[in-house]
C-alpha positions as CSV (number, residue, x, y, z in Angstrom):
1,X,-222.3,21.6,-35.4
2,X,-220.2,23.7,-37.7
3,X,-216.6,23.8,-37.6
4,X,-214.7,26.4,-37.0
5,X,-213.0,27.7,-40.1
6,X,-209.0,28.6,-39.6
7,X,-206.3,27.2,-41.6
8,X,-202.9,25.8,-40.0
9,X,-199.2,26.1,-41.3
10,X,-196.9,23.2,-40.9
11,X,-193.2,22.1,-42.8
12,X,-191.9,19.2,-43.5
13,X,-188.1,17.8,-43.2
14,X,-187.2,19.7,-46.6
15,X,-188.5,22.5,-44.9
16,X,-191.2,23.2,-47.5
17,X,-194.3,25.1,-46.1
18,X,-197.6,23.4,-46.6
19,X,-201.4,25.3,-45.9
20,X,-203.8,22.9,-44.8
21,X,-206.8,24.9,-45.7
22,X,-210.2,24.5,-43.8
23,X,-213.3,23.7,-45.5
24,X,-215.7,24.0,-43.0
25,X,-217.1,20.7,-43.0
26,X,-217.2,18.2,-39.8
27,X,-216.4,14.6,-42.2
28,X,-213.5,16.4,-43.9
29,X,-212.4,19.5,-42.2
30,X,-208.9,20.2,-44.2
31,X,-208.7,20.3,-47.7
32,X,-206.0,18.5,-49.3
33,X,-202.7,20.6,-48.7
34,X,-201.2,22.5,-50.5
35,X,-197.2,23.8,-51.0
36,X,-197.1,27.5,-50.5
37,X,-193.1,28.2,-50.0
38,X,-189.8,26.7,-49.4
39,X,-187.0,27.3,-47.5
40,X,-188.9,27.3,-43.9
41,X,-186.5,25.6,-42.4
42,X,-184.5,27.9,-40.3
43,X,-187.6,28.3,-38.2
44,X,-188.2,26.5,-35.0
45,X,-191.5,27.8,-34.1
46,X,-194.0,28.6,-37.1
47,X,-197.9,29.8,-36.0
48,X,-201.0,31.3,-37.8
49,X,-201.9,34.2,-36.0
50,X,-205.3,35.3,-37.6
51,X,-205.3,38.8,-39.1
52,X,-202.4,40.5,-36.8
53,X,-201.1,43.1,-39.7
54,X,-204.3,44.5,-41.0
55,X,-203.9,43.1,-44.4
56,X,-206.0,40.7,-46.6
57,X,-205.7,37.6,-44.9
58,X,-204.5,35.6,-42.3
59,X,-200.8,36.1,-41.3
60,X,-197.1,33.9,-39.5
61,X,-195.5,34.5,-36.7
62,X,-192.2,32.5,-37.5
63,X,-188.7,32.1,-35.0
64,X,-185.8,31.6,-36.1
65,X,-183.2,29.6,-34.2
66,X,-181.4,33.0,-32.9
67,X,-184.8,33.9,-31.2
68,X,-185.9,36.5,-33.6
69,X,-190.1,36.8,-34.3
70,X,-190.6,37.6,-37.9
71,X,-194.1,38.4,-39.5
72,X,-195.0,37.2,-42.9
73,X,-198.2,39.2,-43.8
74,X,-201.2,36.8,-45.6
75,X,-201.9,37.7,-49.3
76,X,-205.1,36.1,-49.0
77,X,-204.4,33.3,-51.7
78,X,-202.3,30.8,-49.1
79,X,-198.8,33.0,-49.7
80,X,-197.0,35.2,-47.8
81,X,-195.1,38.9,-48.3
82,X,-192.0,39.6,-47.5
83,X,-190.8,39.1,-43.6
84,X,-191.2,41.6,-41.3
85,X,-188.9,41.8,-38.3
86,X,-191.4,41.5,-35.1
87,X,-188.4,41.9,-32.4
88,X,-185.9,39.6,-31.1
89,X,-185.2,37.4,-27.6
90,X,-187.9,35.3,-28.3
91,X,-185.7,32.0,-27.6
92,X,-186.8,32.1,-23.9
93,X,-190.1,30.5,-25.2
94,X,-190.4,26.7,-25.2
95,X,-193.9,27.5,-26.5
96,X,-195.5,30.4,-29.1
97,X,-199.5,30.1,-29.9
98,X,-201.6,32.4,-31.5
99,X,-204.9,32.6,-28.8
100,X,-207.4,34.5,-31.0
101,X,-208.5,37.1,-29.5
102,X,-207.3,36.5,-25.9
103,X,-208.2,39.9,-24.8
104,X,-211.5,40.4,-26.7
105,X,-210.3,43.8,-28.6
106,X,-210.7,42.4,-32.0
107,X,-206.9,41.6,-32.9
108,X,-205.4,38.3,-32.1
109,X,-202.9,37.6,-29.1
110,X,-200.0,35.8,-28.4
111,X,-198.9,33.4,-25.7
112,X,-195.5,32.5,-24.7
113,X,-194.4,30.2,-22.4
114,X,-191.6,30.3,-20.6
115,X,-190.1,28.3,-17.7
116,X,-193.4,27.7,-16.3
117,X,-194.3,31.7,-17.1
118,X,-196.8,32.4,-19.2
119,X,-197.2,35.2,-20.9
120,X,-199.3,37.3,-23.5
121,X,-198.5,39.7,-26.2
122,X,-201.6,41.6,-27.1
123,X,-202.4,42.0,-31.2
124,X,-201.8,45.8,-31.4
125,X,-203.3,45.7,-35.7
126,X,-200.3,47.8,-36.2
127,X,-198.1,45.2,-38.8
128,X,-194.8,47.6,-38.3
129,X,-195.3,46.8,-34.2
130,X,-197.9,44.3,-34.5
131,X,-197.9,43.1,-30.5
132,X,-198.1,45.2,-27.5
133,X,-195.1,44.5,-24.7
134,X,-195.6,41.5,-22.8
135,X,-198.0,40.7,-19.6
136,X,-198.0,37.9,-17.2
137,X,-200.7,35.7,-16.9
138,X,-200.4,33.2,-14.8
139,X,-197.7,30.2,-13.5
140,X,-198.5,27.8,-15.3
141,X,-196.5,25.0,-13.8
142,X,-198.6,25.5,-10.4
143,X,-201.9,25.9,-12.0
144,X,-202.6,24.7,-15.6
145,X,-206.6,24.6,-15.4
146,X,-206.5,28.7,-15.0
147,X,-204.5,28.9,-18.1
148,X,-206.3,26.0,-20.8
């Protein structure tokens, strides 16, 4: 069975960014990682989001601890342009995943979870506005096997 190929962001302490690149293969499915920035740090939340701006590559979503969403558009060779302002408020979130394609439009999604709320942000493939307004989808607290 092949596996799915997607690559995942993650930092460390000195908040240095690090691609863990996929390669595909069941036995070894990351390739060794690789440092692709510094300074991520001031974000709480940091997740790959597919294609959300239209660009090259794959792109971040990436909060920062006074709740504003910032877009980092993929250059297609594990960096990143410039940040993007998404919007602010987004502290109310405990949680922030990129779902794929949660609504089946062809842009990736995102969910936020919030008190037991959660919510999605439809991919809009617009990179100035790249996520619709929010939409509840469920309570997640009171039923969890409707959500995952």
């Amino acid at each position: 069975m092949p596996v799915p190929r997607w690559s995942r962001p993650d930092t460390d302490k000195a908040g240095d960014l690090w691609l863990h690149k996929s390669t595909g293969a069941a036995a070894s499915p990351f390739a060794p990682r690789k440092k692709v920035g510094y300074g991520w740090g001031i974000y709480n939340r940091i997740t790959a989001t597919g294609n959300i701006g239209g660009g090259p590559a794959g792109d971040l979503v990436a909060r920062d601890t006074a709740g504003v969403l910032w877009l980092y558009l993929g250059k297609g060779d594990g960096t990143f342009a410039p940040r993007t302002r998404i919007s602010g408020g987004w502290n109310e979130y405990q949680g922030i995943v990129s779902v794929g394609d949660f609504d089946r439009d062809g842009r990736p999604d995102l969910w936020g979870l919030s008190h037991g709320i959660l919510r999605v942000y439809k991919g809009t493939g617009n990179r100035r506005a790249p996520f619709g307004p929010s939409e509840w989808i469920d309570n997640f607290s009171t039923t969890p096997e409707t959500v995952f």
